[in-house]
Structures are given as C-alpha cells and as structure tokens.
Legacy VTK file of the C-alpha trace (Angstrom):
# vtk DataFile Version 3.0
C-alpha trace
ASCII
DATASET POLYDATA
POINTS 166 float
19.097 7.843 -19.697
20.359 4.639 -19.656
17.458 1.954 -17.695
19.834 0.902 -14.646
20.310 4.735 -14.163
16.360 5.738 -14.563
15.762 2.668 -12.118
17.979 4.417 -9.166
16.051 7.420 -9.609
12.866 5.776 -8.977
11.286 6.346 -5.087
11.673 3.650 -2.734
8.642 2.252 -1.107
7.312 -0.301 2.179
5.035 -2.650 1.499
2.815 -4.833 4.218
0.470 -7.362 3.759
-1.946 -8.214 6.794
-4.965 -10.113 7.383
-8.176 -9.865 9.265
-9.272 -12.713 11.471
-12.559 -12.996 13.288
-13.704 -15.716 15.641
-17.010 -17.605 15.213
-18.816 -14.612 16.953
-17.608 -12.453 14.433
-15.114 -10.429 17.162
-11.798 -9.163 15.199
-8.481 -10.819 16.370
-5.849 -7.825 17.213
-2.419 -8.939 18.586
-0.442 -6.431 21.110
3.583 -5.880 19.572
5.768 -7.044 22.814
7.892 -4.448 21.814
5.600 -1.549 22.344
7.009 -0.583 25.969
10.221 0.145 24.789
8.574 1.995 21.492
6.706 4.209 23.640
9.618 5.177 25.830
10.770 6.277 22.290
7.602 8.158 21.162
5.356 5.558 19.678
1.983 4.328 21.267
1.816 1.254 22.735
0.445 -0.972 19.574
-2.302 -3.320 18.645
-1.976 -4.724 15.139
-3.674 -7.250 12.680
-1.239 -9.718 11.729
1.200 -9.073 9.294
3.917 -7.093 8.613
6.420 -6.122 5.759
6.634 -8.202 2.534
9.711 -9.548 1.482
11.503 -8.722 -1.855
9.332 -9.683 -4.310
6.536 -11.885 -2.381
3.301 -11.424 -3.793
1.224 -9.443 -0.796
-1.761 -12.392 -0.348
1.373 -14.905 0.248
3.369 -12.429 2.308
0.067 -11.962 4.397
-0.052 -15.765 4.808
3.246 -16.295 6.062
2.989 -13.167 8.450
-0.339 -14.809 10.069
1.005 -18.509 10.282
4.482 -17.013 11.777
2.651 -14.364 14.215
-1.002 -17.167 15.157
0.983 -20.308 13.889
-2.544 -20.740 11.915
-2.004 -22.260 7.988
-5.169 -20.448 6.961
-7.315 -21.666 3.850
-6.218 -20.334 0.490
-6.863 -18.010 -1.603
-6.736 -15.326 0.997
-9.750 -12.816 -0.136
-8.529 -9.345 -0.915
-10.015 -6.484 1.661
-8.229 -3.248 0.134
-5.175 -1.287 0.281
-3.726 1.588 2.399
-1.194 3.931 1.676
0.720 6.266 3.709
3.183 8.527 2.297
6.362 8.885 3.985
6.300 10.403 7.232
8.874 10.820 10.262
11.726 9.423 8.250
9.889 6.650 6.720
9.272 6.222 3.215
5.768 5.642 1.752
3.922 2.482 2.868
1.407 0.276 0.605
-0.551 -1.788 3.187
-2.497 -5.121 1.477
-5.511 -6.597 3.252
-6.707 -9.574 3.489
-9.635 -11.777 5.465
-10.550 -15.473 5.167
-13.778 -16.749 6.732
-14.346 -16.937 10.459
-11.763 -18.937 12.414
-13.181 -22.268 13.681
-13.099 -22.428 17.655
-10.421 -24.785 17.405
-8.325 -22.418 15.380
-9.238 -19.531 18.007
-7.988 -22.286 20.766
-4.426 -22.880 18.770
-3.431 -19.526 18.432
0.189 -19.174 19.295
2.101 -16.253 19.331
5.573 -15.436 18.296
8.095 -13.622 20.185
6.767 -9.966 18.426
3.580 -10.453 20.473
2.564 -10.817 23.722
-1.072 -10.687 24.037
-3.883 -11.342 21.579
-7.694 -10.554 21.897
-10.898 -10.878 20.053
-13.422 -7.658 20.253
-16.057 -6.510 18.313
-14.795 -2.993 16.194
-16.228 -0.582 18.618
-14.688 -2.121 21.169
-11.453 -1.802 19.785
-11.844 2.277 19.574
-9.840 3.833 21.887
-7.420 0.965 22.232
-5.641 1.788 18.598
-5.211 5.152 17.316
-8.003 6.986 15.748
-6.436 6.423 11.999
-6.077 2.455 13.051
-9.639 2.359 14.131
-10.833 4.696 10.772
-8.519 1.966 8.728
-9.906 -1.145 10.499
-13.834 0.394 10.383
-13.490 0.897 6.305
-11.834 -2.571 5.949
-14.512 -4.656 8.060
-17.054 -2.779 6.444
-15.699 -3.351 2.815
-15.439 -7.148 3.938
-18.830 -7.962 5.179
-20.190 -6.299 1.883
-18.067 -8.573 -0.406
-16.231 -5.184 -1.419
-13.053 -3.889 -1.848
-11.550 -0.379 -0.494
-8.425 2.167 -1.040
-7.648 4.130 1.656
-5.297 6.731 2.023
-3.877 7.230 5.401
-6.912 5.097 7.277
-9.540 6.908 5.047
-12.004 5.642 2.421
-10.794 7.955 -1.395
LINES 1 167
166 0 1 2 3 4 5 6 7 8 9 10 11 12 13 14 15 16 17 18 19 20 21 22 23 24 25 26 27 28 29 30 31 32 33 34 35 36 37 38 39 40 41 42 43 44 45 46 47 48 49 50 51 52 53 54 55 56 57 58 59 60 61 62 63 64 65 66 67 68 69 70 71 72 73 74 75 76 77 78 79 80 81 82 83 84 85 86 87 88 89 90 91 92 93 94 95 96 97 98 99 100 101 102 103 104 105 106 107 108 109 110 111 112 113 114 115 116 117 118 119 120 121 122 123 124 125 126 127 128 129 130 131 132 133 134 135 136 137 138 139 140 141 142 143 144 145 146 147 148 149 150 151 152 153 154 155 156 157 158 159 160 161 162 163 164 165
C-alpha cells in the first residue's frame, strides 16, 4: 500500500495539553468555561477546568500547555514546564480519542495569583484545596485531578486512562 494511502487509514486523534497551578498555599487554580450555561442546556455539566485546551497541529504539548495558560491567566509561566502525566480517553459521544498532557510549574507567587486575567472562555476562576474541589467537577475530573496532584507532589509521573491511575 502505497504510504499516503496507509497514512489515511490511520485513526484520527485530540490532543490537549493543560497545566496545574497552585497558589502560595498550595490551593489548585480551576477556571469555570463561560460557555457552560449554554453546554448544559445541551447536555453537558456546567465545567471547571485546568487551563488548557487542544494543541495545535504539530505544537509540542509542554508549549501548547504554555500558550493555553498565558492566553486563558495571561501568566508567561517559567520554563521548562514539568511533566505531570497523561490521560487518555477513547472516543466517546461522537468524539474521537483524546491524549490529555499535564503539566505544573512551582507555586504561583501572590503577585501572579493577583494578575490573573481571564479570557473570554472563562468567567470565574478559584483556588481550593483538592477535596474541596469534589463535587464541583465530575467524579472522573476529580479521580484525574487527585492522581495528577498526587503524582506531582511526589516528583512522579502518571498515565491514566479515563481519570484512572493503569
């Protein structure tokens, strides 16, 4: 088969690159999609997300993360970003599979925490420690976010599949 041909055959496949902030008390930064009324008139929760989002063709994830925080916080965060894990979902509800990167940095400064400013796809932002957060995300978004602060604080990396440690 010629390699143009064998290439179309291949599966097609999201990926997302996000990053985990915490303020100097060690709280996790969450930012609410302004879009989520409308999404739940169509079926989807209302929404709480780390920020990030899809990676364009062919950006490296740790950049793509980057941009997505400094266009969703307006923070430039240090570099090198320090890789958390990976999640992936396999398609579902009409969407293809999804390879979510990870990232953290240290703790914003309180300055940093002061400057946040959020882009139109936002509307609200909020620090809270990880329990806290439980029962404002989804059970598989808390799962995800529990395995990824917990790989973090012990200098690890994870894979998850669908929110859960493999």
């Amino acid at each position: 088969m010629p390699r143009e041909e064998f290439v179309r055959t291949l599966p097609r496949a999201l990926h997302s690159a996000s990053v985990l902030l915490f303020d100097p008390e060690g709280r996790l930064l969450l930012l609410h999609d302004s879009s989520s009324e409308g999404r739940a008139a169509k079926g989807w929760p209302q929404r709480w997300w780390a920020p990030g989002g899809l990676l364009r063709e062919g950006e490296a994830p740790a950049k793509g993360a980057w941009r997505e925080a400094l266009e969703e916080t307006g923070l430039h965060l240090a570099e090198p970003l320090v890789p958390v894990g990976v999640d992936f979902v396999p398609p579902a509800e009409g969407w293809p599979p999804v390879s979510s990167y990870f990232f953290s940095t240290g703790p914003l400064t309180w300055e940093q925490v002061d400057s946040i400013a959020l882009s139109d796809e936002h509307d609200d932002h909020q620090f809270h420690q990880l329990s806290d957060w439980e029962g404002q995300v989804s059970p598989t978004m808390h799962g995800r976010l529990t395995a990824l602060v917990a790989a973090f604080a012990h200098e690890q990396q994870i894979v998850l599949h669908c929110g859960r440690p493999m």
